[in-house]
C-alpha angles and dihedrals in degrees: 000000000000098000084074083055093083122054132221115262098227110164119070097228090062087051090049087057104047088054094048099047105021125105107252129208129174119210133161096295116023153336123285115206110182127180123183106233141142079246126090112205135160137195135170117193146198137186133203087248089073097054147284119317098280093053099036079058089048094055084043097051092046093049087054098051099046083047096047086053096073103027102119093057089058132096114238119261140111113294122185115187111196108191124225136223110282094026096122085052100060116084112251102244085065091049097051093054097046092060088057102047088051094047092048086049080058093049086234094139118097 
């Protein structure tokens, strides 16, 4: 299955240097860090400004799918999606879209 393809970022100084040298982009419903690496690594985070914990792992889960849908079309590196205020709210089809919107702007796709 693909989804296995990308690895979890687990260590805060990765994360620290993701933030610092990747490539950013804001769109409706989060920020999109992505850094070209061997490496294929995945995180979707979610801060205490979104809601409570069911609906910070809603956001989460919804970032994941929409990213999972188009997996195989992207070139391998390190993305971090950090969801914004208001993402459980949009319908998933937007969501979707947008990602990949955002992902084309950062020139991520094959």
């Amino acid at each position: 299955m693909i989804i296995d393809r990308f690895g979890s970022i687990s260590d805060s100084k990765e994360f620290i240097y993701v933030y610092q040298n990747a490539k950013k982009w804001h769109c409706d419903c989060a920020v999109i860090y992505f850094l070209e690496s061997d490496t294929t690594k995945f995180a979707a985070v979610s801060s205490k400004k979104v809601g409570k914990a069911v609906i910070r792992n809603r956001t989460k889960r919804l970032l994941r799918s929409a990213f999972h849908s188009f997996t195989s079309e992207l070139k391998d590196g390190i993305y971090i999606m950090i969801a914004k205020v208001g993402l459980e709210k949009l319908p998933y089809a937007k969501i979707q879209k947008s990602l990949r919107w955002s992902l084309g702007k950062m020139d991520s796709f094959k």
